[in-house]
N, C-alpha and C positions, 0 to 999 in steps of 0.2 A: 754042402756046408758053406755057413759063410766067413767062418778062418780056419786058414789048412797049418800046419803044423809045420813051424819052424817060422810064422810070422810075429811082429812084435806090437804088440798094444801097450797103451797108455791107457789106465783106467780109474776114471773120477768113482770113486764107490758112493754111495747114494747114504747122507746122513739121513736118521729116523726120527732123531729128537735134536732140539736146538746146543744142547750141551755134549752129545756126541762128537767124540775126534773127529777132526777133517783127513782124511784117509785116501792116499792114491797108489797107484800100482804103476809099474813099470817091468815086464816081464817079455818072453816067449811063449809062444802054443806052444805044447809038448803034444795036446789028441784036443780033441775041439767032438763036437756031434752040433748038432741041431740048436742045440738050447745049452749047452755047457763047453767050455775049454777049461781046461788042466793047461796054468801059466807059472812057469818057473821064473822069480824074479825078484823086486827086491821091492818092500811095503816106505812110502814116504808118508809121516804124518806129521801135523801142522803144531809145532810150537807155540803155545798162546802166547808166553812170556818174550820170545823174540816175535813173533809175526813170520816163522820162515818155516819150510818144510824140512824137516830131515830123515836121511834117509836110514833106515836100519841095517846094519852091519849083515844079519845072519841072512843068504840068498834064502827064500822061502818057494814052496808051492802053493796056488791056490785055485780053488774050483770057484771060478768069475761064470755067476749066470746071465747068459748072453741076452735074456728075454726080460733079465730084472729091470725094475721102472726104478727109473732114475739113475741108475749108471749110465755115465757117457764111456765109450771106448773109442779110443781115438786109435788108428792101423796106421804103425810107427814103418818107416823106411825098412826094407830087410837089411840095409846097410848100417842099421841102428846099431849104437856100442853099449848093450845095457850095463855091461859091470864098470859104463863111468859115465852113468844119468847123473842128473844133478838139478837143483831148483837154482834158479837164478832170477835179477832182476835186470831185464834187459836195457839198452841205454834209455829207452824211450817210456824207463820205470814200471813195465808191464810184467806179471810175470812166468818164465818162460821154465820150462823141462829140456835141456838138452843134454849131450855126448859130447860137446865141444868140437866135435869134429862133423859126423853126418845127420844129423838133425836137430832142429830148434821146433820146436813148441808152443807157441801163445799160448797158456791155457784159460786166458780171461774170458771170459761170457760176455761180461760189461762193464768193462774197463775199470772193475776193482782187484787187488792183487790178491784179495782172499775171498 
């Protein structure tokens, strides 16, 4: 398998139409196979009205398919603090996902912040 359980991702979910939320994940494997992990964690989605991501209150689960086109998943530090992710803009105005404490994020492609 290529994530074992109890690792943490980062995951860009893949819009299908232009007007669709911008939607990302920050969670833990909980069981993973081949083509799906079960990730406990917490849904950030992109406020048009500010420009910023926020994040949803209620921890959620979700079945991320690991073969889908167009999600990126990014394999976050084990040392990762998920229950104090956060969107931010870094000094250098870029913008970043971290924990404040053990890891930072770029998650720009090309150096737009949405």
């Amino acid at each position: 398998m290529i994530l074992a359980q109890g690792e943490k991702v980062h995951v860009i979910l893949r819009r299908n139409f232009e007007g669709d939320l911008r939607r990302h994940f920050v969670g833990e494997i909980v069981a993973a196979s081949d083509t799906l992990a079960r990730v406990a964690g917490y849904t950030f989605v992109l406020d048009n009205t500010t420009g910023q991501f926020l994040r949803r209150r209620e921890r959620r689960i979700r079945i991320i398919g690991l073969a889908e086109t167009g999600n990126i998943i990014n394999v976050l530090p084990l040392t990762a603090d998920i229950e104090n992710s956060q969107y931010k803009q870094s000094t250098e105005g870029k913008l970043i996902v971290t924990d404040g404490k053990n890891f930072t994020l770029d998650i720009n492609e090309f150096g737009s912040s949405r």
